[in-house]
N, C-alpha and C positions, 0 to 999 in steps of 0.2 A: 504494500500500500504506500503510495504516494505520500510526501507530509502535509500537502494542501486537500488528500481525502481523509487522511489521519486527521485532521485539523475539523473538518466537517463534520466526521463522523461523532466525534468527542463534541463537537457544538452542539447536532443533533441531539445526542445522549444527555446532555445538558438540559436542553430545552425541552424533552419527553419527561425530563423528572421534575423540571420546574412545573409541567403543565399538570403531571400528576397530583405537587404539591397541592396545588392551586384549586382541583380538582376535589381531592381531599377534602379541603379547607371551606370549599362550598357545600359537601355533600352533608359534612359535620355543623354547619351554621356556626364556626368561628374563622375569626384569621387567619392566615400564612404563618404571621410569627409563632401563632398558637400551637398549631401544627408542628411550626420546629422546637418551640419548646419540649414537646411532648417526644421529639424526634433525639433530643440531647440529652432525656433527662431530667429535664427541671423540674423542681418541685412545686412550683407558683401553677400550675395547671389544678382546676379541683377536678375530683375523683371519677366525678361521671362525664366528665367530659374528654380526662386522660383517657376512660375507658371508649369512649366512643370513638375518640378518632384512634386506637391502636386498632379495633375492628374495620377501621377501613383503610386502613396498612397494611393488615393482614389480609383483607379482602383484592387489595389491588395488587397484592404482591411486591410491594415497595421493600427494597434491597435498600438495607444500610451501609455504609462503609464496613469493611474487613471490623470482624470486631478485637483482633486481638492488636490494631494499630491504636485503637481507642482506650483499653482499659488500663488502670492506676495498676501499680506494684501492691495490689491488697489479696486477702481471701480472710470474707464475713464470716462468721464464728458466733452462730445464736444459738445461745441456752433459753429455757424456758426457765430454770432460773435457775444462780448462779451463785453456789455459796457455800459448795463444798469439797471436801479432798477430792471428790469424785468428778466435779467441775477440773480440777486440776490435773489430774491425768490426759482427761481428753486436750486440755491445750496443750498440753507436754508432746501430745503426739501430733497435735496440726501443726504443732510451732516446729518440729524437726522438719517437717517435709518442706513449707512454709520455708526455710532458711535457708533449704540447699537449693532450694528455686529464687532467690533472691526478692522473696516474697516479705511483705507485713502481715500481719493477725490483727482484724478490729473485731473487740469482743462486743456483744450487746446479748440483751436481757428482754423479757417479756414480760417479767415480772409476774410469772407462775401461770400466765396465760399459754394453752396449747400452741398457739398462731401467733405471732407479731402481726403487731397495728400498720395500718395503712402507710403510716407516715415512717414508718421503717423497709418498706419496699421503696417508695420516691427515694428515699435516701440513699437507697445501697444502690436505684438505678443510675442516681445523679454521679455515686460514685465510680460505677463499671467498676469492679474489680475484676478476679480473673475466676473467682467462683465464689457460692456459699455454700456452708455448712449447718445444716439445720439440727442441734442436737434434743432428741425426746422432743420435739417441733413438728410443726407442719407447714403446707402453705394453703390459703384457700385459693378457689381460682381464680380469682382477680390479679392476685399477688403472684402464681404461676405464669399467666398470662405477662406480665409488665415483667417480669425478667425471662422469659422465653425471647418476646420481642425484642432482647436487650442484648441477645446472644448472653446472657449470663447464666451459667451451667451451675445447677444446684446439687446438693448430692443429701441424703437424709440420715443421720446417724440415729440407731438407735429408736426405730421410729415409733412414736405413741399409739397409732394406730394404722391400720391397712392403708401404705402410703399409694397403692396402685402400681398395675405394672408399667408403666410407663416414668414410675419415678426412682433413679437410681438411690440403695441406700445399702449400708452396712450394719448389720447386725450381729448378735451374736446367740450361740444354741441354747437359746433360755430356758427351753423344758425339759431338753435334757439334761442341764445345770440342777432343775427342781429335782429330777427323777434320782440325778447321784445324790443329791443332797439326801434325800429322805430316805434313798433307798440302803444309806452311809447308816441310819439311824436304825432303820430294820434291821439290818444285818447286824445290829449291834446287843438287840434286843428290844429295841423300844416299842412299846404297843400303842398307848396313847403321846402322839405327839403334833403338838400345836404347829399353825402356820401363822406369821405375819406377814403378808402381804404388802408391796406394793398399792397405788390407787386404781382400783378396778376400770378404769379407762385408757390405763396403757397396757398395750399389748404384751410386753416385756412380763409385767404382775401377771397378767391371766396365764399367759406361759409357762411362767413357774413356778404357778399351783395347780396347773393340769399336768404339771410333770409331778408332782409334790401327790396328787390322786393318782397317778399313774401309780405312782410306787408303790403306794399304799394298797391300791386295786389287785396289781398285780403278788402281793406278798399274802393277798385274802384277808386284811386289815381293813376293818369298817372306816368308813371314810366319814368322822363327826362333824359336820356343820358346824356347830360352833365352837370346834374348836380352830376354826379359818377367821381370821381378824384381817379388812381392809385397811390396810396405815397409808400414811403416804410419804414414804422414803425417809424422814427424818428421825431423828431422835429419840425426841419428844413424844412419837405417835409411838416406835419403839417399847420406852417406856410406858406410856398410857397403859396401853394392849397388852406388856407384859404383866402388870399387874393385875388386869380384868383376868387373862387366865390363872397365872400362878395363884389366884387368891381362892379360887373354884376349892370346894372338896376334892373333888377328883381330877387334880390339875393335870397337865401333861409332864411327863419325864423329860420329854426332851423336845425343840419350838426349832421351826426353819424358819427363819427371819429375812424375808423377802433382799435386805442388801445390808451390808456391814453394819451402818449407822443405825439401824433399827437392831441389828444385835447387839449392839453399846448398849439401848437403849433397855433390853431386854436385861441384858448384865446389872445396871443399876437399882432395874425390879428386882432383881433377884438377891441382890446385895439388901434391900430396905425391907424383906423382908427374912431374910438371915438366911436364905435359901443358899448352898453353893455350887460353883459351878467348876467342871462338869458332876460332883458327886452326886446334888440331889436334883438337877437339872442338865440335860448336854444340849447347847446352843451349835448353831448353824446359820452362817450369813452367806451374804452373795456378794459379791465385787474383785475380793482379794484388794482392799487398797493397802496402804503400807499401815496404817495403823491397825490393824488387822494382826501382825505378828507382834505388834510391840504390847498390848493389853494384855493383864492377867485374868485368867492364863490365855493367852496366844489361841485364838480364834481359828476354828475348821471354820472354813468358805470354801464357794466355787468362784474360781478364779475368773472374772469375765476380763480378755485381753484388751480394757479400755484401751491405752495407748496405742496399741496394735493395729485395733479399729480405728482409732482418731486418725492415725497415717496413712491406711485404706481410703478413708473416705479424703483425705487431703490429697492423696494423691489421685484416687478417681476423679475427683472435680478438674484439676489441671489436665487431665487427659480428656475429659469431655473437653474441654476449655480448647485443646488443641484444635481438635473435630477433624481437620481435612489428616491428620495420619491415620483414621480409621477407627472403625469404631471400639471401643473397651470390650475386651474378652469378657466380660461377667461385668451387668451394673446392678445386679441385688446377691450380694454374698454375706453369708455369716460363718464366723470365727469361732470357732471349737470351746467352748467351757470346759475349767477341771478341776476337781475335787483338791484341795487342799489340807490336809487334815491336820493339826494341831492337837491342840492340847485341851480343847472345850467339851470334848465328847467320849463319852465313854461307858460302858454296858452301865444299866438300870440297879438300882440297888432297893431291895425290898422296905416299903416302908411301913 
């Protein structure tokens, strides 16, 4: 090609996208610059009308620039919230991958909400980074839509609920974490043994108390209703719940404790009521965090490879993020759980 048809052709090219904008811009009943605001990012656009003209982006097949000439040196990092050892693992392992890609980590919060708010999608679009990471999170479709359109690759760790197959995430083998757990307790002797669960609207809890009835189903152990406690991940609920069972006449010998910090939680029930551990109780957590072996005595858990996973989903993101080298051998994988055992459990003692 000639430079003076080269020269044509790119004006041509020019003026089919201006006429698109324009086009756009009528079809939606706002401006041009509207349009490019919404085209950049910006956050000064309100929500129904961001929404309305990415539908006719999508509709007319309006091609962005490359997106990886556009995006900052970041990858987004949302917690549903964010306040424990367990928070710290997973950034331990997006901040490795994150480093050797010459990347930054911007952490944010939802403040115990499943989904971050609206005004934290404008934000991460205004920012383009080169992916996020949605921990125990979701996205609704709005918020899917405005970073699909943004070339911004998400990837879901750990996910709350059925993220769908079309959404890349990493997981880990939650029920069968439940099933070594309890199944660690059977084989020990234990007949009546409690659960405290995670909150029943993450899939992760339901997981690993259908692992938790597996073991029990399978060992021909009656499976007691109440002795199943809904917590939710902390401490505090830990405690609560420890005490409601161990206060029972016929308390359980020995409680799977949905993740570490509710086995803390469970240790200090059992401490205020003079109860010990593992002699006239044996405890069971989930996580493996580091303070896990340092507590007396030294906590059996199933080990979930958070960090492992955090570098999984950091590095699935920047390979979506890639796109044109092909696409990701596997974008929903989960990482193997394993029994840890210590020093917290141990055969039933008649009382």
């Amino acid at each position: 090609m000639t430079p003076p048809e080269r020269a044509q052709t790119q004006t041509a090219r020019r003026s089919a996208q201006t006429a698109t904008l324009a086009e756009i811009a009528r079809e939606a009943g706002v401006s041009a610059p509207t349009v490019s605001k919404v085209l950049n990012g910006r956050a000064d656009v309100a929500p129904a009308t961001r929404n309305r003209v990415e539908e006719l982006l999508r509709a007319h097949g309006y091609r962005r620039r490359r997106a990886e000439a556009t995006r900052s040196p970041l990858v987004d990092l949302v917690f549903h919230e964010l306040e424990s050892a367990w928070a710290l693992e997973v950034i331990r392992g997006v901040e490795n991958v994150a480093r050797d890609a010459g990347l930054s980590v911007v952490l944010s919060e939802s403040a115990g909400r499943l989904s971050p708010g609206r005004t934290w999608a404008d934000q991460v679009a205004a920012r383009r980074p080169h992916g996020v990471i949605l921990v125990l999170s979701e996205l609704d479709e709005s918020q899917r839509a405005l970073l699909t359109s943004r070339s911004i690759p998400f990837v879901v760790m750990d996910p709350a609920g059925d993220p769908g197959s079309d959404v890349p995430s990493i997981g880990a083998t939650n029920w069968q974490g439940g099933l070594a757990a309890t199944r660690h307790l059977v084989d020990l002797g234990h007949r009546r043994i409690g659960a405290i669960s995670g909150p029943s609207r993450m899939m992760c809890s339901r997981a690993r108390i259908d692992g938790y009835r597996a073991a029990l189903e399978t060992a021909g152990v009656p499976v007691d209703p109440s002795l199943i406690k809904d917590g939710d991940f902390h401490h505090e609920s830990g405690y609560r719940l420890g005490l409601e069972l161990l206060r029972r006449p016929d308390r359980p010998t020995a409680v799977f404790a949905g993740n570490d910090l509710q086995a803390l939680g469970l240790y200090e029930a059992a401490r205020e009521l003079g109860l010990r551990v593992p002699e006239d109780l044996s405890v069971v957590g989930f996580d493996d965090l580091p303070v896990a072996r340092w507590v007396g005595p030294p906590l059996t858990t199933v080990r979930q490879p958070l960090t492992e996973m955090a570098e999984a989903a950091a590095r699935l993101v920047l390979e979506l993020g890639r796109g044109d080298d092909g696409a990701p051998a596997a974008t929903r994988v989960e990482l193997a759980t394993s029994l840890v055992v210590r020093s917290s459990t141990a055969a039933p003692t008649g009382r």
